[in-house]
C-alpha positions as CSV (number, residue, x, y, z in Angstrom):
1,X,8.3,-19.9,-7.0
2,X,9.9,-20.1,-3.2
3,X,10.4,-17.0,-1.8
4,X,13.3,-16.2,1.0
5,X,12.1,-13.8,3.5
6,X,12.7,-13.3,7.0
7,X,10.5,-12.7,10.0
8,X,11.1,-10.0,12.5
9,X,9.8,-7.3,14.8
10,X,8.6,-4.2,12.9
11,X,10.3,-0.9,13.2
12,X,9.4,2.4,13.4
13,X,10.7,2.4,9.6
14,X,8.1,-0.2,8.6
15,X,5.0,1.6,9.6
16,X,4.0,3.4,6.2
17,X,4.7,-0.3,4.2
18,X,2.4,-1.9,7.1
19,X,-0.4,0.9,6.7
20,X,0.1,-0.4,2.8
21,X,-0.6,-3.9,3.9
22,X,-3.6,-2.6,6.0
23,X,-5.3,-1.2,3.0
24,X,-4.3,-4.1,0.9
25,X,-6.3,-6.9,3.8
26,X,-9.4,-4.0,3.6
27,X,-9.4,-4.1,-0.3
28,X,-9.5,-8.5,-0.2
29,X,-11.6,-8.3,2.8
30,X,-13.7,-6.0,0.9
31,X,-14.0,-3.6,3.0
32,X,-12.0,-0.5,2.0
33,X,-14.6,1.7,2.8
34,X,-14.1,0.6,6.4
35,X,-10.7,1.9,7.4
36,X,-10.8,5.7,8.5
37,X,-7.3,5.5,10.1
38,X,-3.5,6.9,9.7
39,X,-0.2,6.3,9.2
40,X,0.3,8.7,12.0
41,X,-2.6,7.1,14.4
42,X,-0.2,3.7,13.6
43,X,2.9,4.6,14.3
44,X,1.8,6.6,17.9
45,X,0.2,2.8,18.6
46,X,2.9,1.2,17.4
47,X,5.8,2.7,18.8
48,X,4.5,5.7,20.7
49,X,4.6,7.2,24.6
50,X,2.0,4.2,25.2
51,X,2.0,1.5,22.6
52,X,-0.8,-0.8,22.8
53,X,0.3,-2.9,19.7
54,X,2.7,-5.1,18.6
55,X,3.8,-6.4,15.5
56,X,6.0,-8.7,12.7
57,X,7.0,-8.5,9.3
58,X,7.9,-11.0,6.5
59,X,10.1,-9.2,4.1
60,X,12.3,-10.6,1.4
61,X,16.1,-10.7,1.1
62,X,15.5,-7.5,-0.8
63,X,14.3,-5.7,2.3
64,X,10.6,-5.6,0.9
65,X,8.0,-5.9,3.3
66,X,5.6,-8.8,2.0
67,X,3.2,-9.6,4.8
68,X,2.3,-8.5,8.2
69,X,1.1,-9.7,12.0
70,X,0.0,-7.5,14.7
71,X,-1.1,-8.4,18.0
72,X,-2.0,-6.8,20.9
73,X,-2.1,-8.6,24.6
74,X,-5.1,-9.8,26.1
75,X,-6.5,-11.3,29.0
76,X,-8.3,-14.4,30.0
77,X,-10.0,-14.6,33.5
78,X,-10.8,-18.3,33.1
79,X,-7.5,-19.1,32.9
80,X,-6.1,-15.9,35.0
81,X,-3.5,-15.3,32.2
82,X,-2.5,-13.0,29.8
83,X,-2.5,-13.8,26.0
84,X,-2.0,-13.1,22.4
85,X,-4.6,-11.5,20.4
86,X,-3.7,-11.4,16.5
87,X,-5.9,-8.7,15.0
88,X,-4.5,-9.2,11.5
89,X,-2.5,-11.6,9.4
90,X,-1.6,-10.5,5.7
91,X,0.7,-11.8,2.8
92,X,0.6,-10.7,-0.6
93,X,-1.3,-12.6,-2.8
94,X,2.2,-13.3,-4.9
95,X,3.5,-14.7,-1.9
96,X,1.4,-16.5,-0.5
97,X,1.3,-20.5,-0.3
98,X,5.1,-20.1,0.4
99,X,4.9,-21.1,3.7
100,X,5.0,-17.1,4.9
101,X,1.5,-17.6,6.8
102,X,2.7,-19.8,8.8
103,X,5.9,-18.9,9.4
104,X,4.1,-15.7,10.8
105,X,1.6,-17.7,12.8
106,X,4.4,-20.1,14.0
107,X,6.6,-16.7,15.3
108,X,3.6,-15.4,17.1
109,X,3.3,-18.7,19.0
110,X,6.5,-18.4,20.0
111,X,6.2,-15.2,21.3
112,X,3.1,-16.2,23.3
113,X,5.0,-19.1,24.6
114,X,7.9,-16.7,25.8
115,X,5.8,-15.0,27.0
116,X,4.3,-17.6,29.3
117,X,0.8,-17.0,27.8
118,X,-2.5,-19.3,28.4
119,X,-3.7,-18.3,24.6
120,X,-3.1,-17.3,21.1
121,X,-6.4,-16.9,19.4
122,X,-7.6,-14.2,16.7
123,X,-10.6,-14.1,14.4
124,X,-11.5,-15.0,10.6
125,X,-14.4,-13.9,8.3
126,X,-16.7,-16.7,7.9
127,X,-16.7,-16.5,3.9
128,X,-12.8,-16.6,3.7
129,X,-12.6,-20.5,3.0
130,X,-8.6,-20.1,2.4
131,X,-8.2,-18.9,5.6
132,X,-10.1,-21.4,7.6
133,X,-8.7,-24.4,5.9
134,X,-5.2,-22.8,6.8
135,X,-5.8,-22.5,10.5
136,X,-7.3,-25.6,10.5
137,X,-4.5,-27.3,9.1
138,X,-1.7,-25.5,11.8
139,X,-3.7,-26.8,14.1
140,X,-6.1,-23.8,15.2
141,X,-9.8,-24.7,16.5
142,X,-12.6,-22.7,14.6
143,X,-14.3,-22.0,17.4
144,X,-18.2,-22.6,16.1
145,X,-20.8,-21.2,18.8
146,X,-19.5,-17.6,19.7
147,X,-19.7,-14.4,17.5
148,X,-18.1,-11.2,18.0
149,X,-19.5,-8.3,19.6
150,X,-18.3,-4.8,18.3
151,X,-20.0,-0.9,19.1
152,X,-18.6,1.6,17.1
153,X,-19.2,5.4,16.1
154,X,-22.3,6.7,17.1
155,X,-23.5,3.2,18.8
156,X,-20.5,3.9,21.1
157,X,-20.9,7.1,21.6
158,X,-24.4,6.1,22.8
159,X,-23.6,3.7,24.9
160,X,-21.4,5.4,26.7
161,X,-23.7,8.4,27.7
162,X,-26.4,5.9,28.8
């Protein structure tokens, strides 16, 4: 089966079908019990006074909304550049190996291109074989000796008052 679908820029419209998607990428990530946020929280980061987020959507010629990308700008010093961070990439699992992946990936490196960026880099779960074979075969290096650093809750909370 060979899906049409477009890609685009998500709209304030598209925020409760992307909060779907969210909870869909925790329930295969396994880890549903993880996400403590909001439709609400979203669509303020989204599309608020101050976004801080960015994102795209695949959705079919039927207007549903099949798979998801959103990014955020970073910075690298090494390079003294901005770049594209993609916290999340998602495609239904009836839709994927239809080439929606990539066409995600492929519209975010256009954007960071546009964008005159030095990077487009993002993260993916050690275990999650599928994914890594993907990136691998677009091109993307799996980046073997670093490991993410992350302070949450009360660990943050701690920190900060040290």
């Amino acid at each position: 089966m060979q899906a049409k679908f477009t890609i685009r820029p998500a709209t304030l419209n598209d925020v409760s079908a992307i909060f779907s998607l969210i909870l869909a990428l925790a329930e295969y990530e396994k880890l549903s019990d993880k996400v403590t946020g909001d439709i609400e929280t979203l669509q303020e980061d989204l599309f608020g006074a101050k976004p801080c987020i960015e994102a795209i959507v695949a959705e079919t010629d039927s207007d549903h909304i099949i798979g998801f990308a959103l990014f955020f700008t970073n910075y690298s010093t090494f390079l003294t550049r901005r770049g594209i961070y993609l916290e999340d990439l998602f495609v239904l699992s009836e839709y994927r190996s239809m080439g929606i992946g990539k066409a995600l990936i492929s519209n975010l490196a256009q954007i960071a291109i546009t964008r005159e960026c030095g990077r487009f880099e993002w993260s993916v779960l050690d275990w999650n074989q599928p994914a890594i074979a993907f990136y691998t075969r677009i091109g993307a290096e799996v980046l073997p000796n670093w490991r993410i650093c992350r302070v949450t809750g009360d660990a943050l909370k701690h920190l900060a008052n040290e």
